[in-house]
C-alpha positions in Angstrom: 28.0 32.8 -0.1 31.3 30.7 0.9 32.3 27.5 1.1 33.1 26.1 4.9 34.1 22.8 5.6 31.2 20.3 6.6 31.0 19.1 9.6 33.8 20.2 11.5 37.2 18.8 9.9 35.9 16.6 8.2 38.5 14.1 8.1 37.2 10.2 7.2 39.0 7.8 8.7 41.7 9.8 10.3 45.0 8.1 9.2 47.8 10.9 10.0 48.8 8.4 12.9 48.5 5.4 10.9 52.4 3.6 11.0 52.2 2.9 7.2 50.1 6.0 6.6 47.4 4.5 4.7 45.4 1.8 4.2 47.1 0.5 1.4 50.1 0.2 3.2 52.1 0.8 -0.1 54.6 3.5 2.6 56.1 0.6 4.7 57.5 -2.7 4.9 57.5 -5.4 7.5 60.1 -7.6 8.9 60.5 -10.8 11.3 64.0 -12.1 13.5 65.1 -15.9 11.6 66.1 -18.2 13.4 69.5 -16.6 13.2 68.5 -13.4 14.5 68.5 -11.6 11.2 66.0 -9.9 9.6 64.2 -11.4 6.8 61.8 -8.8 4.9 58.4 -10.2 4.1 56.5 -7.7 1.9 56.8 -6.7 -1.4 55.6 -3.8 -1.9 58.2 -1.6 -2.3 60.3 -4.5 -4.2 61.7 -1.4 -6.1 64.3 -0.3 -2.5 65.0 -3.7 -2.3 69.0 -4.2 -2.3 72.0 -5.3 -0.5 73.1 -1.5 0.8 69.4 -1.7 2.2 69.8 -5.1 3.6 73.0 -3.8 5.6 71.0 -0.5 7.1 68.7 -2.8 8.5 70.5 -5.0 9.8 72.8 -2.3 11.8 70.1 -0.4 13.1 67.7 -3.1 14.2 68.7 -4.7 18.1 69.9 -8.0 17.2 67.6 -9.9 19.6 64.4 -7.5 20.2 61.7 -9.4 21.7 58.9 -8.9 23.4 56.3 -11.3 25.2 52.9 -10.5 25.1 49.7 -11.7 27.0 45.5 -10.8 26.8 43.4 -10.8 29.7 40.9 -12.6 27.5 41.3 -15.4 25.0 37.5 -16.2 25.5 35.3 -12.7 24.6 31.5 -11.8 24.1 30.5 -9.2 22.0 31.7 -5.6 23.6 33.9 -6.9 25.5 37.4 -5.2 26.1 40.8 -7.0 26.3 43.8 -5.7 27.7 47.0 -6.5 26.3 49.9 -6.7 28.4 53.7 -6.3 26.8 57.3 -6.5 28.4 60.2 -6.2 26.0 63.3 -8.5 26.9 66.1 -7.2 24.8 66.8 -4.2 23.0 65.5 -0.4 24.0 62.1 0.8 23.7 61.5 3.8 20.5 59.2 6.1 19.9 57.8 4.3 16.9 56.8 1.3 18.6 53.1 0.2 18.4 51.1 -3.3 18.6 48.6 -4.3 15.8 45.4 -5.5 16.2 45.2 -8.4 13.6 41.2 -10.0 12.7 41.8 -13.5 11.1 39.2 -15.4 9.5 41.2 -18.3 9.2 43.8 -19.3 12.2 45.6 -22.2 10.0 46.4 -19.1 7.4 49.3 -16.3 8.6 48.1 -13.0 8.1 50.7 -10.6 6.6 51.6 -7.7 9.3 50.5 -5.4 6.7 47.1 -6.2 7.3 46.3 -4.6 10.6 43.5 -3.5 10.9 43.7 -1.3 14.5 46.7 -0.3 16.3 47.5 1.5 19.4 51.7 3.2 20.3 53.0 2.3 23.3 54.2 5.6 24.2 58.0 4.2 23.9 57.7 2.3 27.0 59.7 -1.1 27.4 56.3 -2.8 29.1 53.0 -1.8 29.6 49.4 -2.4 29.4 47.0 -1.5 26.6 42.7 -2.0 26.5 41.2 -2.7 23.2 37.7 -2.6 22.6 34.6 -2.9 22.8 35.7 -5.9 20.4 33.0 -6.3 17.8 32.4 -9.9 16.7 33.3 -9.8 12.7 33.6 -13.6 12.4 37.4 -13.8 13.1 39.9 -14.0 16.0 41.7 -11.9 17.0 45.3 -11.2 17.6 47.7 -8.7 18.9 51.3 -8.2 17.4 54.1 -6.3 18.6 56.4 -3.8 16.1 59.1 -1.4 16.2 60.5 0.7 13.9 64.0 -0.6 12.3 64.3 1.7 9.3 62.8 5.4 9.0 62.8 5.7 5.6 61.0 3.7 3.9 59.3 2.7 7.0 60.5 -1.0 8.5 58.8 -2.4 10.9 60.2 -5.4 13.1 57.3 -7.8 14.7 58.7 -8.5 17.8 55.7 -10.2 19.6 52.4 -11.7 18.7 49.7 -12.9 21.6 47.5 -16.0 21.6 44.5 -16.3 19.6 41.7 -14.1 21.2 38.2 -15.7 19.9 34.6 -15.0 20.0 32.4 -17.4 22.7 29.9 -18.2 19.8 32.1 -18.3 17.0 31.7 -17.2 13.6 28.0 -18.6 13.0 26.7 -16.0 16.0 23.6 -14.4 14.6 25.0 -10.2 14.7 23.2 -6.9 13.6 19.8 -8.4 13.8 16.9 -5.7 13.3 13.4 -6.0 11.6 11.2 -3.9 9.0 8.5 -3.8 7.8 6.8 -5.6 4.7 4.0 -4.1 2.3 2.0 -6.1 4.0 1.2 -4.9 7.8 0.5 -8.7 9.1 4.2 -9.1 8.6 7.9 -8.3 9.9 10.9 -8.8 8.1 13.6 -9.9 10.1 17.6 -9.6 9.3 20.9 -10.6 10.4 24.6 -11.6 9.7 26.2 -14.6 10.9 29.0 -16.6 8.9 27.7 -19.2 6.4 25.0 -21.8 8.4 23.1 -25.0 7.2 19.5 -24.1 8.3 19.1 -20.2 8.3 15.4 -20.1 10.5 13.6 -17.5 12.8 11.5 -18.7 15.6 8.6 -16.5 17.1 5.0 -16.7 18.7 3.5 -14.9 21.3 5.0 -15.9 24.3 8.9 -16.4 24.7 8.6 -19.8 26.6 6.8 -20.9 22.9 8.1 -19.5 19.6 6.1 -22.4 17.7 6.3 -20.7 14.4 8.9 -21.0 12.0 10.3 -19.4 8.8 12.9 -20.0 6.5 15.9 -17.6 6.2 17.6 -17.0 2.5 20.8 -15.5 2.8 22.9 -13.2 0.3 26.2 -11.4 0.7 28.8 -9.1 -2.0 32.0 -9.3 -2.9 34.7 -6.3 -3.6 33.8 -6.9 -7.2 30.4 -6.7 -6.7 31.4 -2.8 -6.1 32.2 0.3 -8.6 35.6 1.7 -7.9 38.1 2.0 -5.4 38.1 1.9 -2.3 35.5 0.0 -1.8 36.6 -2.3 -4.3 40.3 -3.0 -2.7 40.5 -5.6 -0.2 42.4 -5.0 2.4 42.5 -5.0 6.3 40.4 -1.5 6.4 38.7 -1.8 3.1 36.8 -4.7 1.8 37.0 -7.7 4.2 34.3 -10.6 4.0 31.1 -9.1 5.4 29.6 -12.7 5.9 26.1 -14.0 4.9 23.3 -11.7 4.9 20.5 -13.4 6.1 16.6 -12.6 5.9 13.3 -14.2 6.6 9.7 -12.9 7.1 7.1 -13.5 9.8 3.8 -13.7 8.3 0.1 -13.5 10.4 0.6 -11.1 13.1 -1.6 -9.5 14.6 -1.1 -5.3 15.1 -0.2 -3.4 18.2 0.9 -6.7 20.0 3.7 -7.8 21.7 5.9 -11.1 19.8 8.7 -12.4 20.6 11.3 -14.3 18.3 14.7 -15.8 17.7 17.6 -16.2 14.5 20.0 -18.6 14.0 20.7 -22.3 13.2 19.9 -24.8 15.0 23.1 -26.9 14.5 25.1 -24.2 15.2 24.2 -20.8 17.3 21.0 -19.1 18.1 20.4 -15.6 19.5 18.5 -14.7 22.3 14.9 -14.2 22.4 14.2 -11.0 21.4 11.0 -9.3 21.6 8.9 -6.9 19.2 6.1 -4.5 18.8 4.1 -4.6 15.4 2.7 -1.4 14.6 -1.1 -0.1 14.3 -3.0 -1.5 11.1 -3.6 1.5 8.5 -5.9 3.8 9.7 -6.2 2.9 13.0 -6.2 5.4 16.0 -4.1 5.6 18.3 -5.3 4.8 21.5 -4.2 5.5 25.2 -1.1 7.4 24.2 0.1 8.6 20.7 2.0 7.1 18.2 5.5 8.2 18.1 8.8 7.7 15.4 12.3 8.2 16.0 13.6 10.6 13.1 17.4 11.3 12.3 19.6 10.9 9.8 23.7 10.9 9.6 23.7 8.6 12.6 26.9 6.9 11.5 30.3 7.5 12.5 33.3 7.2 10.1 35.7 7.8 12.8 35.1 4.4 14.7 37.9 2.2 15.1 37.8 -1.2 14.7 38.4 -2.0 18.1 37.9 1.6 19.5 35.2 2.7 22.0 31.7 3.3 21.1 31.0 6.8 19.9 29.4 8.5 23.0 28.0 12.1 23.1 26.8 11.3 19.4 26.0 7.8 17.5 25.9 5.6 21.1 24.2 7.9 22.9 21.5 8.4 20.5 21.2 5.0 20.5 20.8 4.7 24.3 18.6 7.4 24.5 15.9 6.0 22.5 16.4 2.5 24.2 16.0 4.2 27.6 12.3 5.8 26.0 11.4 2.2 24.5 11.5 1.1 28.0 9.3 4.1 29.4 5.8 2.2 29.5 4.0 5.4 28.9 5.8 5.4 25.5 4.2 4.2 22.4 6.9 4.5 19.5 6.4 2.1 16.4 8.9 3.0 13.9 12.5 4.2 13.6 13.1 6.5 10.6 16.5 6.7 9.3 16.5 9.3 6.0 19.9 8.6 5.1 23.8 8.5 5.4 23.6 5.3 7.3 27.1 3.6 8.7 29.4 5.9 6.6 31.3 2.6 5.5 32.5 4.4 2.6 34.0 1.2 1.2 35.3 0.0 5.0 33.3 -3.2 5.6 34.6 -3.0 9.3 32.2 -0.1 9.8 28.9 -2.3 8.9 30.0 -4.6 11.6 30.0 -1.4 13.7 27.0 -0.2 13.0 25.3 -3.3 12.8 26.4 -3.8 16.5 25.0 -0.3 17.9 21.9 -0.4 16.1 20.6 -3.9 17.4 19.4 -2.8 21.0 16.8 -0.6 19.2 16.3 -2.3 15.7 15.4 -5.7 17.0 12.1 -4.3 18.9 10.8 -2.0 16.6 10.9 -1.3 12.5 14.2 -0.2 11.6 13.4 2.0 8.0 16.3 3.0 6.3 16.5 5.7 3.0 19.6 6.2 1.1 22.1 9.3 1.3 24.7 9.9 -0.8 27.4 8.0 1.2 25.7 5.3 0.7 25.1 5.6 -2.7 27.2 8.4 -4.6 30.1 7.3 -7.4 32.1 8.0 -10.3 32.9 5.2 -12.5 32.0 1.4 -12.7 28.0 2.2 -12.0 27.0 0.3 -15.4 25.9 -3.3 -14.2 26.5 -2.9 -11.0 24.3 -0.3 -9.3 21.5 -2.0 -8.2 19.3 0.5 -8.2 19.2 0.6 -11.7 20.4 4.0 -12.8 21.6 4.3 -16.5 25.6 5.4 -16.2 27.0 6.6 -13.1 23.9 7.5 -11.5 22.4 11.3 -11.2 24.9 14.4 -11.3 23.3 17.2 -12.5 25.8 20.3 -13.3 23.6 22.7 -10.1 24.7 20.2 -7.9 27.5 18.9 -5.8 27.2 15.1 -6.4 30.6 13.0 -6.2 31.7 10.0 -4.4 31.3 9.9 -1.9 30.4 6.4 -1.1 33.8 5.9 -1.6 33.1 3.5 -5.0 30.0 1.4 -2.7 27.1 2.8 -5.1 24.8 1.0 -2.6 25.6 -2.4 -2.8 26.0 -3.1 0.7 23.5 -0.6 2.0 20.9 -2.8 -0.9 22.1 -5.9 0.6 22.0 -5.1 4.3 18.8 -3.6 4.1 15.2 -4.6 2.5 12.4 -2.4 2.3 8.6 -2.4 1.5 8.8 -3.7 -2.3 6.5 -1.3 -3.6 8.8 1.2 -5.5 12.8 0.3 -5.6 14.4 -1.8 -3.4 16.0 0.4 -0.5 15.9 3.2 -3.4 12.6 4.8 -2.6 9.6 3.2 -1.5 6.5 4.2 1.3 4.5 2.5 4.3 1.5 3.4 6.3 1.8 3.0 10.1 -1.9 4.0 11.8 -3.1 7.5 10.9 0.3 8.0 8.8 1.9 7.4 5.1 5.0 7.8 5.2 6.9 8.0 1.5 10.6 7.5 1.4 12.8 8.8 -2.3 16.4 9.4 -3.1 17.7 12.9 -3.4 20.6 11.1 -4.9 18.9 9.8 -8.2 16.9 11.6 -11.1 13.9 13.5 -9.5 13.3 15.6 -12.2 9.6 15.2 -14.1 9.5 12.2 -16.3 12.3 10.4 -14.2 11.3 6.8 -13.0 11.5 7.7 -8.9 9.4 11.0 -10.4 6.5 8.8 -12.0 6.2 6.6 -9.0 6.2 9.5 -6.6 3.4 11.1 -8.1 1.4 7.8 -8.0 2.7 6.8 -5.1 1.2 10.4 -3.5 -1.6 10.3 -5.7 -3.0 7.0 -4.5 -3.0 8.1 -0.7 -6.5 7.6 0.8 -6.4 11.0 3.3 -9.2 9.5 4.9 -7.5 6.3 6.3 -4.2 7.7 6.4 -4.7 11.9 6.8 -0.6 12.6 7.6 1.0 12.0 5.0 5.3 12.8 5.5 7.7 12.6 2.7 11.1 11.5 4.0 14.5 12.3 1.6 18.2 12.9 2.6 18.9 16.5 1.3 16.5 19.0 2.6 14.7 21.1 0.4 15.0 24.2 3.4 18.1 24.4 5.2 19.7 27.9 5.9 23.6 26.9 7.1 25.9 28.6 4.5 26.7 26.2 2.7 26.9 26.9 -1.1 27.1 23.7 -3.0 24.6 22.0 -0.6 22.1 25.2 -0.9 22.1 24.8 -4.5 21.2 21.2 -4.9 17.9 22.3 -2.2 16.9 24.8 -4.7 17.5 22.2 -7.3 15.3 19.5 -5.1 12.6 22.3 -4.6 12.5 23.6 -8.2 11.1 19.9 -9.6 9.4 18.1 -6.0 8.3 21.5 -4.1 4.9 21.4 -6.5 4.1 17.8 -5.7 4.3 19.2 -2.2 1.5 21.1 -2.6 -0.4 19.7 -4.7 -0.9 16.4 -3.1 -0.7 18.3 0.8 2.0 16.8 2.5 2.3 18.1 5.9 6.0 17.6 6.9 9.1 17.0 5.1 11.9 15.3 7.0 15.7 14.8 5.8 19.3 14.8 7.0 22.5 15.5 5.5 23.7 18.6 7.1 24.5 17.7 10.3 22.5 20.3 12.3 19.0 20.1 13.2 16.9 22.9 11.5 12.7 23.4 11.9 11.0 25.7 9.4 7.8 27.4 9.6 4.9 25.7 7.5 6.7 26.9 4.2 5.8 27.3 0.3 8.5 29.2 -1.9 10.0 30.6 1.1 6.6 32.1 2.4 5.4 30.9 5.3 1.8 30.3 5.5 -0.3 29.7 8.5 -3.2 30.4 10.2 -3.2 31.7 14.0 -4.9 29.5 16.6 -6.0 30.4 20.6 -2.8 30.0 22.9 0.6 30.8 20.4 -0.8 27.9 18.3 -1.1 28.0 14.2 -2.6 25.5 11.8 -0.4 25.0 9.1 -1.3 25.7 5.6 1.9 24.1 3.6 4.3 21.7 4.6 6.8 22.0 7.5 10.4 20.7 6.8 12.1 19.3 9.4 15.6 18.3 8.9 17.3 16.2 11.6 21.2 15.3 10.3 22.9 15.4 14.1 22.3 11.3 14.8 26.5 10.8 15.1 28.3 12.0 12.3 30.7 15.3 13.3 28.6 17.9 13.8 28.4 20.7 11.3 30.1 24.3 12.1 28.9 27.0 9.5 26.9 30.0 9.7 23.5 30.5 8.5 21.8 32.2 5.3 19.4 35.2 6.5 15.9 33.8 5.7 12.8 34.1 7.1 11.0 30.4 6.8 13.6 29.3 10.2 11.9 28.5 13.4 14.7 26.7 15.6 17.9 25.3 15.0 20.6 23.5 16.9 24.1 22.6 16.0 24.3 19.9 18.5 23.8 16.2 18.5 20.5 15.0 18.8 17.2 13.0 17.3 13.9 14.0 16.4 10.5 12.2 17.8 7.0 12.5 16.2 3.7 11.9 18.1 1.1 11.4 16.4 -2.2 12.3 18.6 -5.3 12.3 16.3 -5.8 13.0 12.9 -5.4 17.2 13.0 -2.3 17.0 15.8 1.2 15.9 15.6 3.9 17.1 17.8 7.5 17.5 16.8 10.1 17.4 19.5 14.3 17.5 19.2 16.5 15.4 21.8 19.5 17.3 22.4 22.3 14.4 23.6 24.6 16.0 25.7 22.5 17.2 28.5 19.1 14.7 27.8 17.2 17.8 26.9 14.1 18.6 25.1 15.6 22.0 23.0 12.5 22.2 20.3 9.1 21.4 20.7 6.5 22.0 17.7 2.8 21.1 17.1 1.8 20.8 13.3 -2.0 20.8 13.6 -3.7 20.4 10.2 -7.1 19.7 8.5 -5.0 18.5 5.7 -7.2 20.8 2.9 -4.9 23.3 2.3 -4.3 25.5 -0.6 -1.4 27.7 -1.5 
């Protein structure tokens, strides 16, 4: 076996074009023309160059009166909207290191250092021009665009020539964003979420008709801090780090009724409210479905960390699976009820910018249907600082067991803001692990990032958790985790911790008969055959068909995130596999049939197709 990059290069937040080279900003400095048209240095942090022979350079290299007016199409924006930014420099020559920043201010009244850019774009070293930013996310600031060019090459000076007016959001900062519901332990509810800036009366509105929301409930609200966090990153605040996320809000809708139509609204009424949205509650335990079947969306890895702040949507991958399952939300022959999301979530990884993000993409399909969410490990994976601050409770820095390949690689988040931004049916751990029936399905959710060895505390509850499963109400029963406990791509450290997973949960599988098994994590899709210790055991039915006689593992990790480019293990449990972007969807037609299908992005194709037909009284 070898080791091959995952997922193509590989590179988080690509900075080799960055003008101070990282996010820190610790490899340049910043100037501004006084009133004198000399340059007066405003950073400090490289104090340590900081003398008069420097002071000359700069002052003989820089154009003595480089400036540069700049304009916005916009000053007034709505959420995705694009602004173009229009420059014309007056004095001095165009270089190849010029470049405007794209500046997100909380607070107009306070200057923002130029350090803290969070976007940027090069001009190309032309003298004027016209650059498009966007689709602008609202993140409860304005915005604002500042010209630089280079002064000094080494270290790096840059000279703001330029800034634009203010660029602000219609509905300000109190503009309910990211709104998406989920469902309760109890199926007569909906849990519904959202982010806004800090409001006086936090409420959701609903009822059955959209002219007549005449229910009400309460919002609390909740929100983290950079020291709410473990380590670095995550825990520096900066531009592209940790920037105030806002309040988390989250209120529940009690006494609905299942498989109806509601309709409902966020916000404060003293400030902004969104639009009406509307939803779908899902089929009461047990019940059948009725004139077409009941289908989930199933991925994982849907986030990408390569978004910019004010860069386009992801298309071909994250956006486009998002439009794809909007598009079949709106086919009325449709009937899905759930999305299923095991894992690897916004890939933040300790940039608070990329919530916002995902937040944004997400809402089109999270506000009409549950939006169920399991932790991966870049949500949840660290080194140091776990004691008193993970909120899942681990002892120490969480589970790293010497077979497997567990850093961190949540970037120093250990789930803080994935817990926060995300509540789950409070019958296990928070987001940590937890189930929920939907119709004829249970659906169980754990962590292959914490202790699932026998005797662990996720270990007890699964087993009771499996164990209390009436078959008879609810015959599918699916296990959902992040790592697979199949995948063939050659992969070495990954392959080890599935062989880890299967030594200790594989038994439960069987013992209890759980007919599918769906993950992430490699960013592939990948279908075995009904599979028990690598043997795949089935028995033939009329017309190509089989009934399956142990569990089927579907893993679905192509949602957004690059898209893996290995090789793959010679085994014999693989049915299909695609190294494409795509989703998975489930139908659920009776209590013996279930079809599996996988969405392929780029050309809006169905590449896999699968039935997993059971009696659910299987033994291996």
């Amino acid at each position: 076996m070898h080791e091959v990059l995952r997922g193509g290069a590989w590179h988080y937040h690509d900075t080799f074009d960055d003008p101070c080279g990282n996010p820190e900003r610790t490899q340049c400095m910043f100037a501004v023309l006084d009133a004198l048209n000399t340059y007066d240095r405003l950073e400090d942090e490289l104090a340590s160059v900081r003398n008069t022979v420097y002071d000359a350079e700069v002052r003989q290299l820089a154009p003595p009166a480089a400036v540069v007016s700049m304009s916005v199409s916009k000053n007034v924006v709505i959420q995705y909207d694009k602004v173009a930014v229009t420059y014309q420099m007056h004095a001095g020559a165009p270089t190849s290191k010029d470049w405007i920043g794209v500046f997100c201010v909380d607070d107009e009244k306070v200057e923002l250092p130029d350090s803290e850019y969070i976007d940027w774009k090069w001009t190309g070293g032309k003298a004027s021009g016209t650059l498009e930013f966007g689709q602008l996310v609202n993140m409860r600031c304005s915005w604002q665009f500042r010209f630089f060019t280079q002064v000094h090459e080494n270290p790096a000076t840059y000279l703001r020539a330029g800034k634009s007016n203010w660029v602000q959001f219609e509905k300000g900062h109190s503009e309910p964003l990211h709104v998406r519901i989920a469902m309760t332990t109890d199926s007569s509810e909906m849990r519904v979420m959202w982010v806004s800036s800090a409001v006086k009366e936090p409420t959701v509105w609903y009822g059955r008709s959209p002219s007549m929301l005449s229910r009400t409930a309460r919002a609390t609200a909740t929100t983290y801090g950079a020291g709410d966090m473990c380590h670095a990153p995550a825990t520096t605040t900066a531009a592209q780090y940790f920037r105030d996320p806002g309040m988390i809000y989250t209120a529940v809708m009690a006494g609905l009724e299942p498989e109806q139509t509601y309709y409902y609204k966020v916000g404060d009424p003293t400030s902004e409210i969104s639009p009406v949205f509307m939803m779908k509650t899902p089929p009461a335990p047990g019940a059948q479905p009725k004139s077409s079947p009941m289908s989930f969306f199933m991925y994982g890895d849907l986030g990408d960390w390569n978004i910019k702040a004010t860069g386009p949507k992801p298309e071909d991958r994250t956006a486009t699976t998002i439009e794809l399952m909007r598009d079949e939300m709106d086919d009325p022959k449709s009937n899905y009820v759930a999305i299923m999301h095991d894992g690897d979530i916004s890939y933040a990884m300790g940039r608070t910018y990329l919530w916002d993000q995902f937040g944004a993409l997400v809402q089109p399909v999270a506000t009409e249907i549950p939006y169920m969410v399991g932790i991966g490990n870049h949500e949840y994976c660290h080194t140091s600082g776990g004691e008193g601050k993970d909120p899942s409770g681990a002892p120490g820095n969480g589970f790293h067991p010497s077979e497997g390949n567990y850093g961190d690689e949540s970037q120093g988040e250990c789930g803080v803001p994935f817990n926060k931004r995300f509540i789950m049916p409070a019958n296990g751990n928070k987001v940590f692990w937890w189930s929920v029936e939907y119709g004829l399905t249970h659906h169980t959710q754990i962590s292959s990032e914490h202790d699932y060895t026998p005797g662990s505390p996720m270990y007890t509850w699964l087993v009771n958790d499996l164990k209390s499963v009436d078959r008879k109400k609810t015959p599918w029963l699916f296990l959902h985790l992040h790592r697979p406990m199949y995948c063939s791509e050659d992969y070495a450290g990954d392959y080890k911790v599935s062989l880890l997973i299967r030594k200790h949960i594989e038994p439960l599988l069987a013992e209890y008969k759980v007919d599918a098994v769906f993950a992430g994590h490699y960013h592939a899709f990948e279908r075995t055959c009904p599979v028990y210790r690598e043997k795949c055991l089935s028995e033939k039915l009329p017309g190509g068909l089989e009934k399956a006689k142990a569990p089927v593992h579907i893993m679905v990790g192509s949602g957004g995130a690059d898209i893996d480019n290995a090789g793959y293990y010679n085994v014999t449990w693989q049915r299909a596999a695609q190294m494409e972007y795509g989703y998975g969807r489930l139908h659920v037609h009776n209590a013996t049939h279930t079809q599996f299908e996988f969405m392929r992005n780029k050309d809006r194709k169905i590449v896999d197709t699968a039935w997993i037909i059971s009696d659910h009284e299987w033994v291996v």
